[in-house]
C-alpha positions as CSV (number, residue, x, y, z in Angstrom):
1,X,27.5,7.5,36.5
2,X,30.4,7.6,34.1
3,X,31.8,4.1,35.7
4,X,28.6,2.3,35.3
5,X,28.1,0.9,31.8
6,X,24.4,1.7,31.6
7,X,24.6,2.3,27.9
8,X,25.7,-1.4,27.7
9,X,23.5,-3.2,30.0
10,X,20.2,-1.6,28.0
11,X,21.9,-2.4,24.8
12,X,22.6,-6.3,25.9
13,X,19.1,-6.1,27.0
14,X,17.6,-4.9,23.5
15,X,19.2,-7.9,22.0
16,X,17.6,-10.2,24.1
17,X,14.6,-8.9,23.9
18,X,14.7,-8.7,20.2
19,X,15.5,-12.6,19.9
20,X,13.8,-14.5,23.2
21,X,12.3,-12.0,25.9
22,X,9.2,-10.7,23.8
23,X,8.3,-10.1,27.7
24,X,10.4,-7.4,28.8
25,X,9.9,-4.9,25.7
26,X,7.6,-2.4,27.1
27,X,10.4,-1.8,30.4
28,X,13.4,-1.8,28.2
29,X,11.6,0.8,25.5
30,X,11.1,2.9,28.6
31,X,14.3,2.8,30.0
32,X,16.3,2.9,26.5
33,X,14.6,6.8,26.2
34,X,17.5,7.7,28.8
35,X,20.6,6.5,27.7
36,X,21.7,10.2,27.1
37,X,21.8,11.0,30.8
38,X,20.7,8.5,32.4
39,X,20.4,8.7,36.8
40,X,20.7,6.5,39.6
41,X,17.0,5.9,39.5
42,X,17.6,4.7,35.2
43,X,20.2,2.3,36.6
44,X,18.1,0.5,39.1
45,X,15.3,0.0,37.2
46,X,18.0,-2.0,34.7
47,X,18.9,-3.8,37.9
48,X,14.9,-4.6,38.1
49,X,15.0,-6.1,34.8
50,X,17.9,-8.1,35.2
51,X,16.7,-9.6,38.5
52,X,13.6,-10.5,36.2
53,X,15.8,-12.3,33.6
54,X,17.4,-14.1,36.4
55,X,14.6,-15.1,38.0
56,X,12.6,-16.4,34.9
57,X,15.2,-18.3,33.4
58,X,13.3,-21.3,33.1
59,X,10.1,-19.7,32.1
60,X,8.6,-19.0,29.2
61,X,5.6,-17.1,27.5
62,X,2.9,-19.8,25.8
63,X,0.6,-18.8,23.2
64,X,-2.3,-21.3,23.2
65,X,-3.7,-23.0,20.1
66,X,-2.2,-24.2,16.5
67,X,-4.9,-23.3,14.0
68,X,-3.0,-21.3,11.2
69,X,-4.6,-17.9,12.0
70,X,-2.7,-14.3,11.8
71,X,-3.6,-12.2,14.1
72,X,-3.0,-8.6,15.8
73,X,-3.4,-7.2,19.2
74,X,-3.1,-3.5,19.6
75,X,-3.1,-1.3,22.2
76,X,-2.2,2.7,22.8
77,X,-1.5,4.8,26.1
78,X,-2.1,8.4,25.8
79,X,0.1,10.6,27.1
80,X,1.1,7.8,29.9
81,X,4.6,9.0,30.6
82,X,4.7,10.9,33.2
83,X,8.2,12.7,32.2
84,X,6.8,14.1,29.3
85,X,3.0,13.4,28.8
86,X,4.1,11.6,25.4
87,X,1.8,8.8,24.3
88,X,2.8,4.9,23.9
89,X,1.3,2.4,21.2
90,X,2.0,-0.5,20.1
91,X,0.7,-4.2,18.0
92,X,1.3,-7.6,18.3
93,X,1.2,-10.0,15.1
94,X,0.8,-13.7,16.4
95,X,0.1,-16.8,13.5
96,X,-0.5,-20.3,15.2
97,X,-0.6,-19.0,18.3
98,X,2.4,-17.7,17.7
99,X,4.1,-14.3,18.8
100,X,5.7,-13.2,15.0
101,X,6.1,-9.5,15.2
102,X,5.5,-6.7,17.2
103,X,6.9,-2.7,17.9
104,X,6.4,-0.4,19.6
105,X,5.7,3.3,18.9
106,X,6.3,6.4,21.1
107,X,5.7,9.8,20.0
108,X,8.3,11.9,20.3
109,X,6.5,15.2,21.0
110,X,4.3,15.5,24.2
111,X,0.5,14.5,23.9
112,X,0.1,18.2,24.4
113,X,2.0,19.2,21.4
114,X,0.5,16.9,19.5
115,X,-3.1,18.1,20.2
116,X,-2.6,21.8,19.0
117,X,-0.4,20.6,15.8
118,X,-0.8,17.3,13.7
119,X,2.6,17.8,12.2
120,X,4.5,16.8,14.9
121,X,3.1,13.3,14.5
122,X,4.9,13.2,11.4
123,X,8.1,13.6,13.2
124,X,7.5,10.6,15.6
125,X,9.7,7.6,15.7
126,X,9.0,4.0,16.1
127,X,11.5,2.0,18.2
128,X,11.3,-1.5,16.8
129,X,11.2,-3.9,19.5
130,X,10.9,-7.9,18.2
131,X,11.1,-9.1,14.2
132,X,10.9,-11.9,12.3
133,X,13.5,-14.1,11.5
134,X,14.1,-14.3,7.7
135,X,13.3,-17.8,7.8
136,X,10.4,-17.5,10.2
137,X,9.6,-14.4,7.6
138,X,9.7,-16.5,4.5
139,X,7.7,-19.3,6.1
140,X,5.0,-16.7,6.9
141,X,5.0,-15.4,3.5
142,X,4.6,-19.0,2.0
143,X,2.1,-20.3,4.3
144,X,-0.3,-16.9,4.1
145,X,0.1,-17.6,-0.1
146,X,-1.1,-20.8,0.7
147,X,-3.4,-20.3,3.1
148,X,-4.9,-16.8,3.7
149,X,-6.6,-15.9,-0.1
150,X,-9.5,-13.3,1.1
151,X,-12.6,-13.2,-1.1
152,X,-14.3,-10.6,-1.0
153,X,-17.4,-9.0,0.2
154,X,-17.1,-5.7,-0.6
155,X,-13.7,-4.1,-1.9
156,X,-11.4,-2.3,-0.3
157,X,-11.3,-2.0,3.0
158,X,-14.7,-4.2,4.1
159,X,-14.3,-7.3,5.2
160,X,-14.1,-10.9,3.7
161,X,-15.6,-13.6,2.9
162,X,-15.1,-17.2,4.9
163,X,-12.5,-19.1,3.4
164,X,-14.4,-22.0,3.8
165,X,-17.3,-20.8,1.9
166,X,-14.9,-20.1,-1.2
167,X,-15.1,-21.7,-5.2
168,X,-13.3,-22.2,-7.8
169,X,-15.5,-19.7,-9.6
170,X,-14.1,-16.7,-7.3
171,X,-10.7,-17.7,-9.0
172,X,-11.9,-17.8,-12.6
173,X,-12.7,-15.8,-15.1
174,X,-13.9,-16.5,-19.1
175,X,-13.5,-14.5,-21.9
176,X,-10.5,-12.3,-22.3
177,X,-9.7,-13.6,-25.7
178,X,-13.3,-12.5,-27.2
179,X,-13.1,-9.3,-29.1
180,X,-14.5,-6.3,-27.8
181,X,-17.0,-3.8,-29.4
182,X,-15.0,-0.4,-30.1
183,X,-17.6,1.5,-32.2
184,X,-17.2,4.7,-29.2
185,X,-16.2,8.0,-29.8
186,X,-12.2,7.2,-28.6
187,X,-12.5,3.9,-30.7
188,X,-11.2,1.7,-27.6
189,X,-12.5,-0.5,-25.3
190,X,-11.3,-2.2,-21.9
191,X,-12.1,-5.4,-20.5
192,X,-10.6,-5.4,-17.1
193,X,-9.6,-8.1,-15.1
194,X,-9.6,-7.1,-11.3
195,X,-10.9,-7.9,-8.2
196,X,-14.6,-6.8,-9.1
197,X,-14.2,-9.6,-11.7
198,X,-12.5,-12.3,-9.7
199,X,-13.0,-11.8,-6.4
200,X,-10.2,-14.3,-5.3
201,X,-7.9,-11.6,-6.3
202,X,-8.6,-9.2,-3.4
203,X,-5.4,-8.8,-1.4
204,X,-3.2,-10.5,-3.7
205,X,-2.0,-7.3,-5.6
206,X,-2.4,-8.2,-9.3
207,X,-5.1,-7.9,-12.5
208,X,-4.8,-8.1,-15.9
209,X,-6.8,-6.0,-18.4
210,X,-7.3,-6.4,-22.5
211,X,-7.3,-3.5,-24.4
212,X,-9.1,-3.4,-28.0
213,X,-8.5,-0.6,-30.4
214,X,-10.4,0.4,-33.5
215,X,-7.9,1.5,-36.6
216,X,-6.9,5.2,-35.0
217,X,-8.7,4.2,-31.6
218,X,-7.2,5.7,-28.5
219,X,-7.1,4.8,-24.4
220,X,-7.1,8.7,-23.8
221,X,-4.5,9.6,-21.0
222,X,-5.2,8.6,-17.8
223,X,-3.7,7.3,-14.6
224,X,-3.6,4.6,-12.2
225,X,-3.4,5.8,-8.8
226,X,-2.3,2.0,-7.0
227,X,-0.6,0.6,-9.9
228,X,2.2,0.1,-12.4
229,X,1.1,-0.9,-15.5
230,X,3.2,-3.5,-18.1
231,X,1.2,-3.6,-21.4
232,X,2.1,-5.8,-24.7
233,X,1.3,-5.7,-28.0
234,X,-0.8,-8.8,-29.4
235,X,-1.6,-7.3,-32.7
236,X,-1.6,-4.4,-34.4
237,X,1.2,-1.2,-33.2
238,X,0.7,1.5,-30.9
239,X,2.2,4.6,-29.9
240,X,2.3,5.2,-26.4
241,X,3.7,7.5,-23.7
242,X,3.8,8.4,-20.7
243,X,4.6,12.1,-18.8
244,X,7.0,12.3,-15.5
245,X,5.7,14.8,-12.6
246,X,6.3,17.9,-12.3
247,X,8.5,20.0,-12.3
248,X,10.4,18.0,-15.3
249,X,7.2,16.5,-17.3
250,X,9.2,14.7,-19.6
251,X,7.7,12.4,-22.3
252,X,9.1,9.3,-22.8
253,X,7.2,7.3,-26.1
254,X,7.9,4.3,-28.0
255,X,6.1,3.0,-31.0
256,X,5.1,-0.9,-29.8
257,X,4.6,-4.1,-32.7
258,X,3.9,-7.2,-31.5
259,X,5.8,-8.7,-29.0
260,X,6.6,-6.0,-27.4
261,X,6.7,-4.7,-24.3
262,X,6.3,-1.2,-22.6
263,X,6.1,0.2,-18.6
264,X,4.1,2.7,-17.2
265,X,5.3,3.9,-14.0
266,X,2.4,3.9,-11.0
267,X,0.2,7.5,-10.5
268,X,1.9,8.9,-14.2
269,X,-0.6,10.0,-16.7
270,X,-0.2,7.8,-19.6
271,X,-1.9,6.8,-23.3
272,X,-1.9,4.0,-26.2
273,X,-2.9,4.9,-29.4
274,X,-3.1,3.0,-32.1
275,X,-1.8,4.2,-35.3
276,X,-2.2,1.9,-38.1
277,X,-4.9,1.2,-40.3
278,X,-5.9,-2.1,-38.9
279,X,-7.3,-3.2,-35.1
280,X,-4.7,-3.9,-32.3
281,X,-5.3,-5.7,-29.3
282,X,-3.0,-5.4,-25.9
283,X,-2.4,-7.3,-22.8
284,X,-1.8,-5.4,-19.7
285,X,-0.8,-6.5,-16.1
286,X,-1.4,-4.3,-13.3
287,X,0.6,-4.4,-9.7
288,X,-3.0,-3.9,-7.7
289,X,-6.1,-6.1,-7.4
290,X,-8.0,-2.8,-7.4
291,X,-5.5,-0.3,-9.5
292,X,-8.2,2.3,-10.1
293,X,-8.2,4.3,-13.1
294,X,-8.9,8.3,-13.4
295,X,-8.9,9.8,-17.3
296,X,-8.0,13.4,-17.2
297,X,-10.3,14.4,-19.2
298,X,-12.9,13.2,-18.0
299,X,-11.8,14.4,-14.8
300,X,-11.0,18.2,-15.4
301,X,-13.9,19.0,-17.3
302,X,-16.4,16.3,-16.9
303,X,-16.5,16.1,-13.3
304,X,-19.7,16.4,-11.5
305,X,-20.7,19.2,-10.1
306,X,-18.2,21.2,-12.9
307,X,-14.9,22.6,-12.0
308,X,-15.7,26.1,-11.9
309,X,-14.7,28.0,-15.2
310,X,-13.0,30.7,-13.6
311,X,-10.8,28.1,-11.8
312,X,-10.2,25.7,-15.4
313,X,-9.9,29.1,-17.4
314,X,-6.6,30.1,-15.0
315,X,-5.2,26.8,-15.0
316,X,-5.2,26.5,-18.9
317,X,-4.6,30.0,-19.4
318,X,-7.7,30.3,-21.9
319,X,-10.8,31.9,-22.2
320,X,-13.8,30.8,-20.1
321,X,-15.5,30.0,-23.4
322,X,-13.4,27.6,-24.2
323,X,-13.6,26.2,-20.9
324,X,-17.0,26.0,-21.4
325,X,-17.2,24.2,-24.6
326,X,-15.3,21.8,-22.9
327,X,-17.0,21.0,-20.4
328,X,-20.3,21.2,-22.9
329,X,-18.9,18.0,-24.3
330,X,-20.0,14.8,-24.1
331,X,-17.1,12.8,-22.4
332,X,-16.9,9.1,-23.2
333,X,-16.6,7.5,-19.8
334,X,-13.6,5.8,-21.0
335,X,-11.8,2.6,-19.5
């Protein structure tokens, strides 16, 4: 086997199954799992592909249709290979009829393994077998900006509205310069501007929100699971922060006058407080159509049904009492 360049042949046959051959991935992601020692039997089923090649030169696969619809076709063998009972799945992304992208993915643990221990799925490997060309890939990108906005229904993951049926109105929204009422407890108020608001923004991975503080009005710390946050100043100042995970919880602050701008990095808990005498008003932009927002707390010790005391009380390291005057509180469900 030495003398035969079997290693060769299946990588010549990759590359042309990566640019033209869509048709021959499935045989050539079988055989490519032997190229460490490979047997006569590897060799002839290379042979078998290359007689297909020869013998289709002048054919081609057709994808009927031109409408400008993305699509996906999936499919998944379990434990079909009969070497190792490992399992086989795969998907298939065609736009106008087009075949645009596709892999294939093949556990590397047997089906067996994978049944008694979830882990092991996390040590599979996909084999990529056909991509875009950048071109191909930017043209796609353009035309699905263009073409394929997705208002919704009902957010995340439910499905969408026909684009035919759309408005301008699920595009729109009035009113982010009007002032906001801030006579609460935390002094603060939030008008977001998300996907709930404009439904045209569902998939499209932006929002905006205005934030509105009273004189010593805070937007207590909190987090946004799905988004970074860029906030600027419109009037007023603010102090804000944010903490780093663990184990380092560093605080990084700023003090913020007009004009200026400040990041919060996506999932860290962060604040705004404003500490001048006068109202301030922020803009903030957020990379999620739905970032989600969870105040800690609100969280810790007004969840519902309470944390239990005995849990909140060895976290804080403080008496239960305390915990439960905490949790006796009224918290302001904030922003």
């Amino acid at each position: 086997m030495e003398a035969i360049p079997h290693s060769s042949a299946v990588g010549s046959l990759m590359c042309v199954m990566r640019c033209t051959r869509l048709d021959i991935g499935h045989a050539v992601g079988v055989v490519s799992r032997f190229l460490a020692n490979p047997g006569k039997e590897h060799c002839e089923v290379v042979k078998w592909i290359l007689r297909y090649l020869k013998g289709t030169l002048k054919m081609c696969l057709c994808f009927g249709g031109a409408k400008p619809i993305l699509e996906e076709f999936t499919d998944v063998d379990m434990a079909g290979d009969l070497d190792g009972r490992k399992s086989t799945s795969g998907f298939l992304f065609t736009f106008a009829g087009r075949a645009e992208e596709y892999k294939v993915h093949y556990d590397s643990q047997s089906a067996i393994d994978l049944s008694k221990n979830s882990m092991y799925h996390s040590r599979s490997h996909q084999r990529p077998t056909g991509s875009l060309q950048e071109s191909d890939r930017d043209e796609l990108q353009v035309r699905t900006q263009l073409h394929f906005f997705c208002i919704v229904v009902f957010v995340n993951g439910k499905v969408c509205n026909d684009p035919k049926l759309a408005t301008a109105d699920d595009f729109f929204f009035s009113g982010l310069l009007t002032p906001q009422n801030t006579s609460n407890p935390i002094g603060s108020k939030v008008t977001p501007v998300n996907v709930i608001q404009i439904l045209g923004l569902n998939t499209l991975g932006i929002s905006l929100a205005r934030i509105d503080f009273a004189p010593y009005g805070l937007n207590p710390p909190h987090t946004h699971p799905r988004a970074t946050e860029v906030i600027v100043v419109l009037e007023g100042t603010l102090y804000v922060g944010f903490v780093t995970s663990n184990t380092d919880n560093r605080l990084f602050t700023k003090v913020l006058y007009p004009g200026d701008v400040f990041v919060f990095p996506q999932g860290l808990i962060h604040f705004q407080f404003n500490n001048g005498k006068t109202n301030a008003v922020a803009l903030a932009a957020l990379s999620s159509q739905n970032p989600g927002t969870i105040t800690v707390a609100n969280a810790v010790f007004g969840s519902n049904p309470r944390i239990s005391d005995d849990v909140l009380a060895k976290a804080f390291q403080v008496d239960k009492k305390v915990v439960d005057y905490l949790q006796a509180q009224f918290w302001w469900p904030s922003n």
